[in-house]
C-alpha positions in Angstrom: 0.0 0.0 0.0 1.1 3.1 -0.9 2.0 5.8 2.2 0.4 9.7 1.9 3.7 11.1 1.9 4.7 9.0 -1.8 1.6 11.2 -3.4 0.9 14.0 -1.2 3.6 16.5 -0.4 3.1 19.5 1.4 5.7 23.1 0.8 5.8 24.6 4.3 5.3 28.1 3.7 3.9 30.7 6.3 4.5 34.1 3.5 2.7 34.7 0.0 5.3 33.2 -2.7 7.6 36.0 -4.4 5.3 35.8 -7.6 1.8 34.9 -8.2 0.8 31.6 -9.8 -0.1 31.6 -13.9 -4.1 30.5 -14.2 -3.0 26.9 -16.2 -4.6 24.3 -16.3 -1.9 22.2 -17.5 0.6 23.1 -14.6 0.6 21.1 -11.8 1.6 23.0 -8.8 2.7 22.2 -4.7 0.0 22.4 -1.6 1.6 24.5 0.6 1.0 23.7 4.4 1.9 25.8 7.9 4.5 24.4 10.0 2.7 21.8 11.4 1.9 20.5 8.4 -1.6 21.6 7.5 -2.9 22.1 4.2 -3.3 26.1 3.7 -6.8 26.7 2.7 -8.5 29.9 2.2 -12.1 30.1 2.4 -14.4 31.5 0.3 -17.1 33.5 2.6 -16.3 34.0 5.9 -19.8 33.0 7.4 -21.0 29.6 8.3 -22.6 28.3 5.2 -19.9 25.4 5.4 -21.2 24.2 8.2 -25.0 24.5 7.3 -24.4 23.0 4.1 -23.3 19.3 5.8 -26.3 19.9 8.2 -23.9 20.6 11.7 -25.5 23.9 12.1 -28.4 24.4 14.5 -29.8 27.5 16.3 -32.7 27.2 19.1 -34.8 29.7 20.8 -38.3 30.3 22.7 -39.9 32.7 20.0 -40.8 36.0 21.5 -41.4 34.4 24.7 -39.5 35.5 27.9 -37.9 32.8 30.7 -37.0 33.8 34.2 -34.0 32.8 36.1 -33.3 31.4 39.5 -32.5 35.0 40.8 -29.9 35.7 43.1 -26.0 35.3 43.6 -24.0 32.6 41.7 -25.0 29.0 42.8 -23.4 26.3 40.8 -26.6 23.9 40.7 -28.9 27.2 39.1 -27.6 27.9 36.0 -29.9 29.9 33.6 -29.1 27.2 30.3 -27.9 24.2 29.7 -26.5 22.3 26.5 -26.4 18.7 27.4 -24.2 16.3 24.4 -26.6 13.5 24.1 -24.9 11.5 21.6 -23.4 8.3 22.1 -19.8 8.1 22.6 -19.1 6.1 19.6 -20.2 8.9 17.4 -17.5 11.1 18.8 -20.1 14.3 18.1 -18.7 17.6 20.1 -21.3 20.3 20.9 -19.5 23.9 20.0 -21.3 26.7 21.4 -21.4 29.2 18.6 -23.9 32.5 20.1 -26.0 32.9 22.5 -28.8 36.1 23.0 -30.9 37.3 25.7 -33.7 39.8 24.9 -35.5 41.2 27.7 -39.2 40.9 27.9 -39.5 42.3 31.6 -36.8 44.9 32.9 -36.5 42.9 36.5 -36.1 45.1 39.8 -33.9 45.5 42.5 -34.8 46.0 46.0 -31.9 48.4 46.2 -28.2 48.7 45.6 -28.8 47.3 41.9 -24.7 46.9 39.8 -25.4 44.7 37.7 -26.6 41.6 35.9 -23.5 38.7 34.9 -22.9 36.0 33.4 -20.4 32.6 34.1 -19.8 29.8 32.0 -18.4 26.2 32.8 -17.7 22.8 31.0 -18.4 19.7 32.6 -17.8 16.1 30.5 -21.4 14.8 32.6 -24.6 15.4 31.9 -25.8 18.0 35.1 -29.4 18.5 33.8 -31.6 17.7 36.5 -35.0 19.4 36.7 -36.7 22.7 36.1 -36.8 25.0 32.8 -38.3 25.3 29.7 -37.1 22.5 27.3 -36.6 24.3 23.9 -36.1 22.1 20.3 -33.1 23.3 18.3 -34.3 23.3 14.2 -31.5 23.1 11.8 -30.7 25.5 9.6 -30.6 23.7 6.5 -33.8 22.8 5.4 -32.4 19.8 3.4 -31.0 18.3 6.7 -33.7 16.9 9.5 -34.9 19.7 11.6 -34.0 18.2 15.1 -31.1 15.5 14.4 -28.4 17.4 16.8 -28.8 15.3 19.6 -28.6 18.2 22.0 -31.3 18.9 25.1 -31.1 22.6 25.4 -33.2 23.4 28.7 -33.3 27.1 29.9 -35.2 28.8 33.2 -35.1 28.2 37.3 -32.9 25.3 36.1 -31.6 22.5 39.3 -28.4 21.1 38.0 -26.1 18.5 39.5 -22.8 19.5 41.2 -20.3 20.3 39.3 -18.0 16.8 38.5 -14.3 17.0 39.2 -13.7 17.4 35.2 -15.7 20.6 35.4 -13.9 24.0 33.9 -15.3 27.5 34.5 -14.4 28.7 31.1 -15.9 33.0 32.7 -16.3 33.1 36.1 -17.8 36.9 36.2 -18.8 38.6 33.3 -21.2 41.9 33.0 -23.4 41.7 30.4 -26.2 44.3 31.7 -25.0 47.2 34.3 -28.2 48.0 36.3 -30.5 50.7 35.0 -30.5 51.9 38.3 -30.4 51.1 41.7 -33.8 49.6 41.4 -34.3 48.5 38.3 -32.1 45.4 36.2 -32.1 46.4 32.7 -34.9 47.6 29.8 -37.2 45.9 28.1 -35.4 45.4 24.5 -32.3 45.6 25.9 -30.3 42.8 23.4 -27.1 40.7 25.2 -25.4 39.3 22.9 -22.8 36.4 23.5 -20.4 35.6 21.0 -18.3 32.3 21.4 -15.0 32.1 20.0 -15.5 35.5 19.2 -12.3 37.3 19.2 -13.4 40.9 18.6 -13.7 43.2 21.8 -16.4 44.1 23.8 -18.5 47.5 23.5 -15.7 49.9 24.9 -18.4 53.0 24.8 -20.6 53.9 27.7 -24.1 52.4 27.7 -26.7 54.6 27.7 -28.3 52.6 30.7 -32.3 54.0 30.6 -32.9 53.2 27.5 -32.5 49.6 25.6 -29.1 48.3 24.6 -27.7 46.5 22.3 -24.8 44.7 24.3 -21.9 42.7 22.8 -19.4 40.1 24.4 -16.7 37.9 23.0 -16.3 34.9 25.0 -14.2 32.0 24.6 -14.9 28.8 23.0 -17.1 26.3 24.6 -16.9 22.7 23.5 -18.0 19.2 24.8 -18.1 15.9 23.8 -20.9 13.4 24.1 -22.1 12.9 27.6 -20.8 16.4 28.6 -22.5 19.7 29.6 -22.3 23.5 28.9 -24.1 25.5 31.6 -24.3 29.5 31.3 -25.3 31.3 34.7 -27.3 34.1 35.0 -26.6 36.1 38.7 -26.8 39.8 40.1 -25.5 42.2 41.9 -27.4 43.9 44.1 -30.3 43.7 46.7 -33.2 41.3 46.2 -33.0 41.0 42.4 -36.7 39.7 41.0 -39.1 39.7 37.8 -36.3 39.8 35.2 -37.0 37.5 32.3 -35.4 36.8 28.5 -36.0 35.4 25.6 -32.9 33.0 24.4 -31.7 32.1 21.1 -28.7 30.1 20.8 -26.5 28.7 17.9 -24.4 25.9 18.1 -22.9 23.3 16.0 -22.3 19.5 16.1 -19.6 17.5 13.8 
């Protein structure tokens, strides 16, 4: 049998060549690789229509309908949402978290002393689900592919969740996605936090204009689990007696 390396050989090259090629048909010419050895490829859009078009593209949400959380400080059995893997080790399927959006449908108070409304994320390679929630269906976005073949339980809410396994990571421990409104009041109804995983653009670096609704971006890192594993992303405050808050979610996420 004939190895890879007798018909496949890669250039390493990390720089443009010196000149460009000729468009010829006739020519062959080398793959040129990085320096450990992968084939250079350049995409041709930059959005994910690569990933919709095999059918590993879902997204999942609760129409215009808003969810409350378990309110108060961080607790590591309340998260807010969780992704549970569902399929069967042999498949070797990851869950990548791709987005994920809150749009407030009720502002949420404070009793007093109201700072702010943040976010944490952790990993975890069990499934933590539990009880609680609303159970939401992700659809795929390729209407040529099944609409619910990911796999995935997406369940978001007054979530109980297991304790965290000793494999568990907290990928953001404390993140703002919301200052208060006031020191009474959460946020705005309309107000539009937006999570982007793997996102390596910054955050909004201008002051929000905190009365009125926002539109309110965040990179955060990649999140990704294989089957049997868990994403959980908490929703706590800061601030006196936080109630009455409530989102509606939309997440996207892919499985390959």
């Amino acid at each position: 049998m004939m190895s890879p390396q007798a018909w496949l050989r890669l250039v390493p090259q990390v720089f443009l060549p010196f000149t460009k090629l000729a468009d010829n048909q006739s020519n062959d010419v080398p793959l040129t690789g990085d320096l450990y050895g992968a084939i250079n490829v350049q995409p041709k859009i930059r959005k994910a229509y690569g990933l919709a078009e095999e059918g590993s593209l879902f997204t999942v949400n609760n129409a215009q309908t808003g969810i409350v959380p378990t309110f108060g400080a961080f607790v590591n059995t309340s998260p807010y949402i969780v992704l549970q893997n569902l399929n069967t080790a042999g498949s070797n399927k990851n869950l990548m978290l791709d987005y994920a959006g809150l749009i407030a449908t009720v502002a949420g108070t404070f009793a007093s002393a109201g700072v702010s409304a943040n976010v944490a994320v952790v990993i975890d390679s069990v499934l933590r689900y539990t009880s609680g929630g609303t159970p939401l269906t992700p659809q795929n976005v390729n209407m040529n592919a099944p609409a619910n073949a990911s796999n995935i339980q997406v369940v978001c809410g007054a979530i109980v969740a297991t304790a965290p396994s000793a494999n568990a990571r907290m990928l953001v421990g404390n993140r703002i996605i919301r200052p208060a409104a006031s020191a009474t009041q959460i946020g705005v109804i309309g107000d539009e936090l937006f999570m982007n995983f793997g996102g390596v653009e910054n955050a909004m670096s201008a002051s929000v204009t905190l009365l009125n609704p926002s539109i309110i971006p965040q990179p955060m890192p990649c999140a990704e689990v294989g089957p049997g594993g868990s994403i959980l992303i908490y929703v706590f405050f800061n601030g006196t007696t936080p109630a009455a808050a409530a989102w509606a979610p939309e997440l996207g996420f892919f499985v390959r």
